[in-house]
Phi, psi and omega in degrees: 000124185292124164222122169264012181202071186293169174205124168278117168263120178274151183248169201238184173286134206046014166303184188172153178312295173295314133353304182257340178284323177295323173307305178248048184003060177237182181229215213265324163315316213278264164359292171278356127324300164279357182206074196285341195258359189269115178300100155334305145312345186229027190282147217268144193296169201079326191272197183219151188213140187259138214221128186246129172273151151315149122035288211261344161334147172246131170254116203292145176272157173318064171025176203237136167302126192258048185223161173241156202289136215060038138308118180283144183276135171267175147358134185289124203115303191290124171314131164271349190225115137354121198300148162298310190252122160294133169325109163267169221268160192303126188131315186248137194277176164253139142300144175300154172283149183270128207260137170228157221261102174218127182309169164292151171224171205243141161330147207053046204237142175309102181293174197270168168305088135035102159116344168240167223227106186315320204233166203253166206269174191312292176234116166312129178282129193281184164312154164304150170073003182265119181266114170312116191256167230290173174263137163286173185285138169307315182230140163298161180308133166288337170225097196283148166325076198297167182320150170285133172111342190279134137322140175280135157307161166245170212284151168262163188294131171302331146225127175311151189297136166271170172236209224278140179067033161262139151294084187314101150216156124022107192325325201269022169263009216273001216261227190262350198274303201263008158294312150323284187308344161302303193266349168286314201293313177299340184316302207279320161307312179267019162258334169277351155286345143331309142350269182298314175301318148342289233255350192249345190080028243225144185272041185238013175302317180295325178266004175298320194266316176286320179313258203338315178249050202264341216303324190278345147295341154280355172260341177283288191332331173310293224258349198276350186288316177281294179242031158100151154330279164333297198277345166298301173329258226309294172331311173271350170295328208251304176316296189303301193318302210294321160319301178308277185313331171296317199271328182280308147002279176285341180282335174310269241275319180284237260291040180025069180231079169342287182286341186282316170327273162346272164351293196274345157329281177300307177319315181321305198273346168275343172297346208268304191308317185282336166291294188324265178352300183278340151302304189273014186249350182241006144167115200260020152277300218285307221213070166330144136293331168281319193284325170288336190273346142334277216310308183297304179317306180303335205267274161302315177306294207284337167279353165262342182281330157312319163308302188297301176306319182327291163338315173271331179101350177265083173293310155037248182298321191308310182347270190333305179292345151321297203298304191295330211283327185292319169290302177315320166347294176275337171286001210245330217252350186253320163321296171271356177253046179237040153225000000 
């Protein structure tokens, strides 16, 4: 794939596909495409991903080189830098080095005479019998020393305590971003206690199953801001069907009931069709249809691979598909809330 104006991203804490496809204005197929060896669900800090920007990308100029020009390379073997401190001879103790605030310097730079000083120190030594004034401080105190006998005030909390069984975060999550990331990640957490009640039998399945299907009003509530009542309904109708059928799913497959197990399989992924379909119809800029319907399709593969080890007994991997299922979560939950 042709790029004429590639870019290495190293990557950082909360990158994401979708995240960097908006960023380096491309889109999140493109990326994975350009980085075939990289787990999407899994990126690791450090590593590096390789990025063709858009069109409309602004292109930034090319950093200053931090080496200096015309440096000769030495020799294979050969030290390139003299040690800062040298070995002394047996006997002599060494004195600390005297550090003087002198810039890097580039080959060939002339050296100063012996005995001068290239550059002049930080603060000048005053005259003999000349009393120093104090240097001020760099940066002033954030809460200064009050008078002796005064109280300090006391300082207020940078955020305030919420109170008991509220979440604390930051005023600027209050929006769709970060309700949406709320409510995909409980999606993806109580289905798998669902999960787990299911295939263990457990008496706590029945409120277990109503908690899970409290999670598609809360993903409607989201979406009522933008486009109404009416479509929060329709949104939340379509979720509780995606919920049903999963459940009925994993209850097919531990009693071993094949055929029915296949039968809700297919109902899953057309329930999958109807959700894209009704997202693109209801702003098909926002909401490609093949790309919502990836998102969902990705979405059910990892939530069955889950079902499955559970079942088989290799938690192991169910862990892992967990793990990718929370990462989708969140590409999924930034996905319907960008607009």
């Amino acid at each position: 794939m042709y790029c004429n104006n590639q870019i290495n991203h190293i990557i950082k804490q909360g990158d994401t596909f979708y995240l960097l496809a908006r960023h380096y204005h491309t889109t999140a197929d493109r990326l994975i495409a350009l980085n075939p060896h990289k787990n999407p669900y899994n990126l690791q800090i450090g590593d590096t991903l390789i990025i063709c920007p858009g069109p409309t990308y602004p292109v930034h100029p090319t950093p200053p080189p931090t080496t200096c020009p015309n440096t000769p390379t030495p020799p294979i073997g050969q030290i390139p830098h003299p040690p800062t401190h040298p070995v002394p001879p047996i006997g002599i103790i060494p004195r600390p080095p005297i550090t003087m605030p002198t810039p890097p310097t580039c080959p060939n730079t002339p050296t100063p005479p012996i005995g001068e000083i290239p550059y002049p120190p930080i603060y000048p030594v005053p005259p003999i019998g000349e009393i120093r004034p104090p240097h001020p401080p760099v940066h002033p105190p954030v809460h200064p020393i009050p008078p002796i006998g005064e109280v300090r005030p006391p300082r207020p909390p940078v955020h305030p305590i919420p109170p008991i069984g509220q979440i604390p975060h930051p005023p600027e999550y209050d929006g769709a971003v970060w309700q949406m990331r709320k409510a995909w990640l409980e999606h993806v957490y109580w289905t798998r206690m669902v999960l787990i009640s299911i295939s263990d039998r457990l008496k706590d399945k029945a409120a277990t199953v109503d908690r899970l299907m409290k999670n598609p009003a809360d993903m409607a509530r989201v979406f009522e801001g933008r486009f109404g009542k009416e479509a929060a309904r329709i949104i939340e109708g379509l979720f509780k069907e995606h919920l049903q059928i999963g459940g009925e799913l994993i209850t097919a497959l531990s009693e071993g009931r094949s055929a029915n197990a296949n039968r809700l399989n297919a109902e899953w992924y057309q329930n999958a069709d109807r959700i894209a379909q009704y997202f693109a119809r209801l702003d098909g800029a926002l909401y490609p249809l093949e790309e919502t319907r990836r998102h969902m399709y990705r979405h059910l593969d990892i939530t069955k691979r889950q079902v499955t080890n559970r079942l088989l007994g290799h938690h192991g991997n169910e862990i892992e598909a967990f793990d990718q299922g929370q990462d989708e979560a969140m590409m999924m939950a930034d996905y319907f809330s960008r607009f």
